[in-house]
C-alpha positions as CSV (number, residue, x, y, z in Angstrom):
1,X,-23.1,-22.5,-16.1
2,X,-21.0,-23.8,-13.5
3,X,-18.4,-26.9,-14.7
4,X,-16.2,-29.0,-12.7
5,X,-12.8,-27.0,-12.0
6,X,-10.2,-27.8,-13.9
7,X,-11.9,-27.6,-16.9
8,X,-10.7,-24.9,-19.8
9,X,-12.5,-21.9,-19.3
10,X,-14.1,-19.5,-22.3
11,X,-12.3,-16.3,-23.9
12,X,-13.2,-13.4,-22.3
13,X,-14.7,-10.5,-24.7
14,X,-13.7,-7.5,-24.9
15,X,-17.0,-5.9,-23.3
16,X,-16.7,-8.6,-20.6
17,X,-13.4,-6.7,-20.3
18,X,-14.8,-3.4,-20.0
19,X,-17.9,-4.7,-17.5
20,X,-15.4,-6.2,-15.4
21,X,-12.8,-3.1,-15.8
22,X,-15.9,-0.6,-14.7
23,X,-17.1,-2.6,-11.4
24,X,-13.8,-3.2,-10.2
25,X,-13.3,0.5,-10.8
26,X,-16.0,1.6,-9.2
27,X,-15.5,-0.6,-6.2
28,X,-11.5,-0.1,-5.6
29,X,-10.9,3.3,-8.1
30,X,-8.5,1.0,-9.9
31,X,-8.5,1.7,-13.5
32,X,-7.2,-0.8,-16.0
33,X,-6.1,0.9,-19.4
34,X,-6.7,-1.4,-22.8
35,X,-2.8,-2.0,-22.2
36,X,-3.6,-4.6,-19.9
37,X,-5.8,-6.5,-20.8
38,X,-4.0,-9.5,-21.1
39,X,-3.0,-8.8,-17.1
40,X,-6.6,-8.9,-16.7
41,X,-7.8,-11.5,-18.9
42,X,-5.2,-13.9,-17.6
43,X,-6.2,-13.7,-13.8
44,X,-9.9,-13.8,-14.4
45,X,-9.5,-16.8,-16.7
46,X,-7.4,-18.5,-13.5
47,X,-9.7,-17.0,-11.1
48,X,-12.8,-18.8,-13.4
49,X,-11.1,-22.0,-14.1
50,X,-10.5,-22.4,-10.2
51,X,-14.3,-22.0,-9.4
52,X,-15.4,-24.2,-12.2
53,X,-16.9,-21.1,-14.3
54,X,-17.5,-21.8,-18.2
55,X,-19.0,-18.5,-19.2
56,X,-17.8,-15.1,-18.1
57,X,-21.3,-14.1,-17.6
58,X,-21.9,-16.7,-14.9
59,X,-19.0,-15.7,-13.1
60,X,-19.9,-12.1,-12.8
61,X,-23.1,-12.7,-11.5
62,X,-21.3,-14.9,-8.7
63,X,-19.2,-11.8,-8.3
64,X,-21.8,-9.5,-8.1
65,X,-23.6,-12.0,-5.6
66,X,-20.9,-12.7,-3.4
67,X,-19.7,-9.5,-3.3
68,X,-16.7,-8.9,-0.6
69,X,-15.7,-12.2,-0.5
70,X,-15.0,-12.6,-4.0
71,X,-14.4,-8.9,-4.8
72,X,-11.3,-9.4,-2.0
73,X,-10.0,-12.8,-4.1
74,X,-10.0,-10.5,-7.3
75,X,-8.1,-7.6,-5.6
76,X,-5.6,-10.3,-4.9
77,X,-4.7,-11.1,-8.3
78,X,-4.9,-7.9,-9.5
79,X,-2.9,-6.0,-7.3
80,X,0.9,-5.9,-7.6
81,X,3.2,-6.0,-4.8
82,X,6.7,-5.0,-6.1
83,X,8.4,-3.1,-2.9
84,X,11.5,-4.0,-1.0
85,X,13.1,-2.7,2.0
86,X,14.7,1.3,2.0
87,X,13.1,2.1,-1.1
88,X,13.5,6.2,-2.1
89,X,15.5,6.1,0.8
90,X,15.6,9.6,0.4
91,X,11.7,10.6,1.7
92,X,12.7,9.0,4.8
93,X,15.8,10.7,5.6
94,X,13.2,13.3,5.3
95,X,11.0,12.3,7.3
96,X,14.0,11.7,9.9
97,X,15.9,15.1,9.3
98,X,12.9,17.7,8.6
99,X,9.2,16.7,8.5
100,X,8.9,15.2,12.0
101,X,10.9,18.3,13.6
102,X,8.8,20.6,12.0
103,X,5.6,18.7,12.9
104,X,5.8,18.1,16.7
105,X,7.0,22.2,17.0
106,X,2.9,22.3,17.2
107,X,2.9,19.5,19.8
108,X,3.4,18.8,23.5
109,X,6.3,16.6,24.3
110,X,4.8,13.3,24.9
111,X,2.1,13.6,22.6
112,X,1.2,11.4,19.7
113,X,2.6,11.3,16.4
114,X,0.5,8.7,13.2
115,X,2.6,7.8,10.3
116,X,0.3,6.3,7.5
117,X,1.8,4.1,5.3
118,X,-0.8,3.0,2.5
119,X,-0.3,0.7,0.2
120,X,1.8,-1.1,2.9
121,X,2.2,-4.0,0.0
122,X,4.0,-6.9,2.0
123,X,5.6,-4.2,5.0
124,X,8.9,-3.4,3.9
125,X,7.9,0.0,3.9
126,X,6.5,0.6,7.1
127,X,9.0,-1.7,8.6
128,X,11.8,0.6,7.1
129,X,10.1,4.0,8.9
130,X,10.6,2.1,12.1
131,X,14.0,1.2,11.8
132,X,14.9,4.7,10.3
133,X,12.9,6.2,13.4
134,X,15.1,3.9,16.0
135,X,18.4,4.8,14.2
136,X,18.2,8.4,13.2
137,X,15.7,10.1,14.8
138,X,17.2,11.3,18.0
139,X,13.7,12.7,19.6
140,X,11.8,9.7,18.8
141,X,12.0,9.4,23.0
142,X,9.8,12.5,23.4
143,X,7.2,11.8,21.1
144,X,4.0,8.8,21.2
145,X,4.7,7.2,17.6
146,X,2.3,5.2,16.4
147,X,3.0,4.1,12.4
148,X,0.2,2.7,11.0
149,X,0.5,0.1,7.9
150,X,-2.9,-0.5,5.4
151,X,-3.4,-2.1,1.7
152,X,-6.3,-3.2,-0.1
153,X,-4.7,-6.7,-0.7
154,X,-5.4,-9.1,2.2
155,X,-3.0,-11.4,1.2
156,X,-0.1,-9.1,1.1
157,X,-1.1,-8.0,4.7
158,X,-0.7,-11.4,6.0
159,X,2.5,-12.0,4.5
160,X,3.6,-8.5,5.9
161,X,2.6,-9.5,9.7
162,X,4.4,-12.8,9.3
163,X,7.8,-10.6,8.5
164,X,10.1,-13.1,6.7
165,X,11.5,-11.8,3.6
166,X,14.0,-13.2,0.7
167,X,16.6,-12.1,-0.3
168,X,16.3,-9.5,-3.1
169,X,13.7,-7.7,-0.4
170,X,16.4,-7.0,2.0
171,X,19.3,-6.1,-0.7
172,X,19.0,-2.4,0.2
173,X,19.4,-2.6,4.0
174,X,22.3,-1.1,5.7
175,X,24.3,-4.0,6.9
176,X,24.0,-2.9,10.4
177,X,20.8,-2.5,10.3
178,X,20.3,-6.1,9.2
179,X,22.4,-7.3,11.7
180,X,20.2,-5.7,14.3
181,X,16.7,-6.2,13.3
182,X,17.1,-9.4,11.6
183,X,17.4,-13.3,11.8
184,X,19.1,-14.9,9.0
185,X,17.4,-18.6,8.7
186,X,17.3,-21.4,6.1
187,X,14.1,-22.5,4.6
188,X,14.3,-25.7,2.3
189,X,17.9,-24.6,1.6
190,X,17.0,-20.9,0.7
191,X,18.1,-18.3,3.0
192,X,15.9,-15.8,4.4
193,X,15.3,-12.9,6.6
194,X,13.4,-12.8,9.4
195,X,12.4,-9.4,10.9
196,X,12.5,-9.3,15.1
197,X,9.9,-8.8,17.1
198,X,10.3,-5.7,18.3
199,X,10.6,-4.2,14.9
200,X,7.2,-6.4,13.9
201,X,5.3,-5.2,17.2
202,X,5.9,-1.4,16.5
203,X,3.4,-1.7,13.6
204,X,-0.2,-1.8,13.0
205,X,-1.4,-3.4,10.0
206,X,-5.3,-3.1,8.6
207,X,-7.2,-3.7,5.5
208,X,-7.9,-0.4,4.0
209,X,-9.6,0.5,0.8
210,X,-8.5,4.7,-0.1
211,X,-11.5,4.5,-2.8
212,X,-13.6,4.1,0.6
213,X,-14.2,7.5,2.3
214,X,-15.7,5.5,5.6
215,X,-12.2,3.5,5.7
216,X,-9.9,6.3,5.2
217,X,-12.1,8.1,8.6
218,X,-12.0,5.5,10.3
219,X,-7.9,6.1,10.8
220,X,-8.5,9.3,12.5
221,X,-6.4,11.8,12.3
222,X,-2.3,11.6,10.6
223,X,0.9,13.8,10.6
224,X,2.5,12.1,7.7
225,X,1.4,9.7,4.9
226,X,3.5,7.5,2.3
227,X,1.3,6.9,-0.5
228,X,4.0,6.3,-3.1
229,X,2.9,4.5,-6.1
230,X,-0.5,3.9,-6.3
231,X,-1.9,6.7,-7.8
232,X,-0.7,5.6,-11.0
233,X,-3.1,3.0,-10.8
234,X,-6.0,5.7,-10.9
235,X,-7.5,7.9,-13.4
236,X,-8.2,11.3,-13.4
237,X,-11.1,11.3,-10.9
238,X,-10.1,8.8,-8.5
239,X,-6.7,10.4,-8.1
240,X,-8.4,14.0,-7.5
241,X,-11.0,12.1,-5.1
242,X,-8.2,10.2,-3.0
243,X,-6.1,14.0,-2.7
244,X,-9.4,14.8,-1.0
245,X,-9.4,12.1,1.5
246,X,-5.4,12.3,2.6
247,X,-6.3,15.9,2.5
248,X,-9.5,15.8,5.2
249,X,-7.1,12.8,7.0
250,X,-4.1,14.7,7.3
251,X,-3.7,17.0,10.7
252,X,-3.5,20.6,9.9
253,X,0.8,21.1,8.3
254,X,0.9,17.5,7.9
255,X,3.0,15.7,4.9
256,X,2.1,13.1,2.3
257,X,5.0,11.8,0.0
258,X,4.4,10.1,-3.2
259,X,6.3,8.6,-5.6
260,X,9.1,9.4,-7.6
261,X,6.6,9.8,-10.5
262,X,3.7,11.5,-8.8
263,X,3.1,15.1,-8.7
264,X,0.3,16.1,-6.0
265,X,0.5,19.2,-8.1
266,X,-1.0,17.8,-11.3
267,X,-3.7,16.2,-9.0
268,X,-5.2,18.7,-6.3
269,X,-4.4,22.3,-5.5
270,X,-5.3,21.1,-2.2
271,X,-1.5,20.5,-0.9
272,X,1.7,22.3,-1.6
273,X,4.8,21.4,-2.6
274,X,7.8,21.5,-0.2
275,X,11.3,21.4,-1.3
276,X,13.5,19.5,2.0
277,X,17.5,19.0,2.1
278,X,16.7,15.6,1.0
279,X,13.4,15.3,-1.0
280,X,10.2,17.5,-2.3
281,X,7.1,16.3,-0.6
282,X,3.4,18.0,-0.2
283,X,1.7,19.6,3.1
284,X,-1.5,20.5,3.6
């Protein structure tokens, strides 16, 4: 039964747990161990209390019924978002002093070159390849980069194209960097950083769910791919099924990096493991 919002919602059981843990699975390939279920429990109860739900039961039938809508409101509050700016700074010194050389060797100058950056979170990621590729990558001039920026939380995305960041995102920047691509600004006596245009402009951002095989084609075809920290967020299967998908997205030689503790090689045989100046990543 549906009640007025605001009003105190039921305890969620734990087999309303599990049949919400198994359909949000099976829709994103995000697994939630019995570890956190109060995470869980606490953002459905919000997410019910908001919409005036009572009984858990009701809810998922509204769920079920609304699908995408609702499904997309869910992967809100469930996803996390913890990133800032220059993070494992080392995979994209890589990317800068070894992975891109080797890559465009099988291109012709002026051809195209796709970085994927997925889960994009709120940008600082993608935002960082693009700085990286102005300052240190001498050939960027030869070559058509396109960098290409996609997470499952629509929320995050919009926060990412809007570009303004506080404080503690920006605390790993090089201060020249943040001089260049920045614009400090005050916002009801907080100070914040607002990325320029240019830097904003040079990437594309989308909605993009990896447990979705028609989503991950519909990218076409990538050199490299920064899919650091999500994985973790997947069992066994999903992981071994979203190998399969970088792997089928990824031009032939092309890179994926993870992160700091993700091993490709406990996933998939499909990619293997190369050991760079400045960081191990996996090619296909």
């Amino acid at each position: 039964m549906k009640q007025p919002p605001g009003r105190p919602v039921a305890v969620i059981s734990e087999a309303d747990f599990e049949r919400f843990r198994d359909h949000f699975y099976r829709k994103t390939g995000i697994h939630f161990e019995s570890n956190k279920r109060y995470f869980v429990d606490k953002r459905l109860s919000d997410r019910m209390q908001s919409l005036g739900y009572e009984h858990f039961r009701d809810y998922f039938n509204h769920l079920r019924f609304d699908r995408q809508q609702e499904l997309q409101a869910l992967i809100n509050l469930m996803t996390v978002n913890e990133t800032y700016f220059f993070r494992e700074v080392y995979q994209l010194k890589c990317l800068v002093n070894s992975m891109l050389d080797e890559l465009v060797q099988h291109k012709r100058r002026g051809d195209r070159v796709r970085i994927w950056s997925m889960p994009c979170s709120t940008g600082e990621e993608p935002y960082s390849i693009a700085m990286m590729l102005l300052e240190e990558w001498p050939a960027l001039q030869d070559w058509d980069v396109e960098i290409l920026a996609s997470d499952i939380d629509t929320a995050a995305l919009d926060r990412a194209r809007t570009a303004l960041y506080e404080q503690r995102a920006v605390h790993s920047v090089p201060a020249h960097y943040l001089q260049r691509y920045f614009r400090p600004i005050m916002n009801n006596g907080r100070k914040q950083y607002q990325l320029k245009d240019d830097i904003k402009e040079s990437v594309g951002f989308s909605r993009v769910n990896l447990h979705s095989t028609a989503d991950v084609r519909a990218l076409g075809p990538l050199d490299v791919v920064f899919c650091r920290n999500l994985l973790i967020y997947f069992d066994e299967m999903s992981r071994r099924q979203a190998a399969e998908k970088l792997f089928d997205a990824l031009v032939p030689g092309g890179f994926i990096c993870l992160g700091h503790s993700e091993s490709m090689s406990r996933i998939s045989p499909l990619f293997r493991a190369r050991r760079f100046p400045d960081a191990m990543v996996y090619q296909k």
